[in-house]
N, C-alpha and C positions, 0 to 999 in steps of 0.2 A: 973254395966252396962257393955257388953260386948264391945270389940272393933266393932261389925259389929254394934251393937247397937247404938253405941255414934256414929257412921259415918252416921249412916240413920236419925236420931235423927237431927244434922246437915246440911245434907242435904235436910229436907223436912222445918227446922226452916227458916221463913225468918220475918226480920223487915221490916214493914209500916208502913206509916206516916198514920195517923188517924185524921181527922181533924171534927170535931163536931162543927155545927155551930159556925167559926173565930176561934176554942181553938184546936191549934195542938200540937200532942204527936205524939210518936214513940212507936208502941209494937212489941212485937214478939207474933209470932202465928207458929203453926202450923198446920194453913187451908190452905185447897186449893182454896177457892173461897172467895168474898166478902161477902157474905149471912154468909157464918159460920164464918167468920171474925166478921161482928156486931152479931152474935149469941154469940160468947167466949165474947164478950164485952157488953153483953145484952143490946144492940141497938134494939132497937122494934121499924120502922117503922107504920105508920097512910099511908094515903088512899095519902096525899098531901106530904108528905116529899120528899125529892128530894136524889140519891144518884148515885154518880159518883166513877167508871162507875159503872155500874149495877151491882147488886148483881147475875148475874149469871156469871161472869166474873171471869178469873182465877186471883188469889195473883201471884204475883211475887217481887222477895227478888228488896228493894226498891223503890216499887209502893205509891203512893198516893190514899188513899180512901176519899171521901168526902161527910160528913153527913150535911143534910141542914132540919131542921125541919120547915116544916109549923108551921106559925101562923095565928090563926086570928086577921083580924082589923077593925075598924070600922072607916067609912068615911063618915064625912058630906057633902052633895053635894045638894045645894042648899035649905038648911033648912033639907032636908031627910037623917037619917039616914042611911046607907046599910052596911052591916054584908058581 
């Protein structure tokens, strides 16, 4: 790898904290936004999952991302079930 190489290589690398529903790590990436951030980590978003801050939002070197996946539940209320 050239020296101009290993310096752009560096300067685009940054670490974030990745946190997936309550389970935090630390990776390195070299995306620029949230979206390709859980893209390199095959995070596949549903309709209800929550993510902070939005995945069109730029990475920067020690940013917080936060994965919150919907669940369903079931709740009795008054003898009836609801989904």
């Amino acid at each position: 790898m050239s020296t101009t190489a290993a310096a752009t290589f560096l300067r685009l690398s940054k670490d974030v904290t990745l946190v997936v529903d309550g389970s935090l790590r630390t990776v390195g990436t070299l995306s620029s936004s949230v979206a390709g951030l859980l893209e390199e980590e095959e995070i596949v978003l549903g309709p209800h999952d929550r993510v902070d801050p939005d995945p069109g939002a730029p990475l920067a070197e020690g940013m917080e991302v936060q994965v919150d996946f919907a669940k369903e539940i079931t709740v009795l209320l008054d003898g009836a079930q609801r989904v």
